[in-house]
VMD Tcl script that draws the C-alpha trace (Angstrom):
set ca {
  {-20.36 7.55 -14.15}
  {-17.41 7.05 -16.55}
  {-15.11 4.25 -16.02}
  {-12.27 5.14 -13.23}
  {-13.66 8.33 -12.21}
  {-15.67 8.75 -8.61}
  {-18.28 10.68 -7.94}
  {-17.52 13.92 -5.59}
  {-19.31 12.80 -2.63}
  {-17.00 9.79 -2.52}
  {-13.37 11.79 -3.10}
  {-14.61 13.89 -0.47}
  {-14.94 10.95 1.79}
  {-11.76 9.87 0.51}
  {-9.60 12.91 1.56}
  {-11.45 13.25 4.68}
  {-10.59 9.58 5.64}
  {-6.92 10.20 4.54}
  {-6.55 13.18 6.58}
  {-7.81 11.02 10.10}
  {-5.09 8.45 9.45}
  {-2.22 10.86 8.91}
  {-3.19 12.02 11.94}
  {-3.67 8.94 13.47}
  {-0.44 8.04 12.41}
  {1.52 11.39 14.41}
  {-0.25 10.61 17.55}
  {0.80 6.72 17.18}
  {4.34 7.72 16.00}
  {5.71 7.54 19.59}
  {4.62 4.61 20.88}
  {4.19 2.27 17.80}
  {6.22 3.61 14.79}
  {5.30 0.60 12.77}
  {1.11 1.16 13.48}
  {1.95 4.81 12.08}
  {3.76 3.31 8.90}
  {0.98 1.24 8.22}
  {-1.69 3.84 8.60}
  {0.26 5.62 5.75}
  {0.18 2.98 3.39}
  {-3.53 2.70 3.64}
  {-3.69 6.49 3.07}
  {-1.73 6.35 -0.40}
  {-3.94 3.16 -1.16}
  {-6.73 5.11 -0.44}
  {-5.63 7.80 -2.56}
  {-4.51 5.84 -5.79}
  {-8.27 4.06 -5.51}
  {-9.56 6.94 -5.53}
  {-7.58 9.38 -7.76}
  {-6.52 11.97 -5.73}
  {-3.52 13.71 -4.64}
  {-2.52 13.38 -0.89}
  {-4.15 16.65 1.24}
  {-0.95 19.26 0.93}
  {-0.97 19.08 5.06}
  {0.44 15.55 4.74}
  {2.32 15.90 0.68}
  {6.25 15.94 2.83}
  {4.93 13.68 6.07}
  {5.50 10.08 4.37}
  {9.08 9.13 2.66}
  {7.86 8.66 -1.14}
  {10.46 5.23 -1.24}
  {9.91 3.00 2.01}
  {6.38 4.75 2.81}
  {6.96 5.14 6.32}
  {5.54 8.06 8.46}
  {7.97 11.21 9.10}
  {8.29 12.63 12.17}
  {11.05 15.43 12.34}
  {14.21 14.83 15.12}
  {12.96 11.28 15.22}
  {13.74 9.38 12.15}
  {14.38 11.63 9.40}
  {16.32 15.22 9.06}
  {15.62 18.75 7.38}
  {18.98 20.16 5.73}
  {19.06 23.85 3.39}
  {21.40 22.80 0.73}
  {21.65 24.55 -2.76}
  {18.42 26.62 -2.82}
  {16.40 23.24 -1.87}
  {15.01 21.68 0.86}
  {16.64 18.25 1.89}
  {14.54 15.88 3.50}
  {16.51 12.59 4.70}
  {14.39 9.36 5.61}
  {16.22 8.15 8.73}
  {14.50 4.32 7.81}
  {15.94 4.21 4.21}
  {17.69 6.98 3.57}
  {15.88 8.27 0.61}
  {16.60 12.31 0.16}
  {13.38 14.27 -1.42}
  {14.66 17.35 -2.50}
  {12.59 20.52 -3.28}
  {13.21 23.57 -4.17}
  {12.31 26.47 -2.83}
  {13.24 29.35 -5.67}
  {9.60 30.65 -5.62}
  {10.08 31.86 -1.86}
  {13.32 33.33 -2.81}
  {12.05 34.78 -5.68}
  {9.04 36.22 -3.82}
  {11.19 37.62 -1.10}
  {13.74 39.77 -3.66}
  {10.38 40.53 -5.09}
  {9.46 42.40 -1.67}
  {12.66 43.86 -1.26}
  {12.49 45.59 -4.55}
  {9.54 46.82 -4.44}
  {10.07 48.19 -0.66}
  {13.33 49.71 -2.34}
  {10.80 51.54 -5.25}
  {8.25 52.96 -2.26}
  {11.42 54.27 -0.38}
  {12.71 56.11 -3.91}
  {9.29 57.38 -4.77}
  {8.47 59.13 -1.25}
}
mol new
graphics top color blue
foreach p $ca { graphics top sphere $p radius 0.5 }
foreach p [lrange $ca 0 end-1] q [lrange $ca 1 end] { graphics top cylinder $p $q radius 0.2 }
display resetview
């Protein structure tokens, strides 16, 4: 075993321990908001030990500057502005902004094609 890298066995124990606190942390959102916060920032320690990525179920869930648990209508909002997707943190007021030009891309994509079947037939 090199230096800084894990065996498989243990990243897979990793993600798999990551994944039961984020979901710890929605089901304690409602009653204690703080236990939920912390149960994220043992996830990301868990994950920069262990040198992986956050599981993709959980990637938009956290705010990436105050590391507190999201929970849509509660404490942070979801606006379409510009072709991205603006996520407001209700505790700091960070904004992560993504974009979303793949999905538009793949939808003219669709209609195109759609367009092509209908002018071949």
């Amino acid at each position: 075993m090199s230096r800084g890298k894990r065996p498989k066995w243990m990243i897979d124990i990793a993600i798999e321990r990551m994944d039961i606190l984020f979901s710890r942390a929605e089901m304690e959102f409602i009653t204690h908001p703080e236990r939920s916060n912390r149960y994220v920032e043992l996830a990301l320690k868990l994950s920069t030990k262990y040198n992986t990525k956050v599981p993709d179920k959980w990637a938009r869930r956290y705010c990436r500057n105050c590391k507190s648990f999201l929970k849509l209508g509660r404490n942070c909002t979801v606006r379409l502005v510009n072709g991205e997707v603006n996520i407001f943190c209700g505790e700091c007021g960070h904004v992560m902004k993504i974009p979303y030009h793949k999905e538009q891309k793949n939808k003219r994509r669709a209609k195109y094609e759609s367009r092509q079947k209908g002018n071949d037939e």
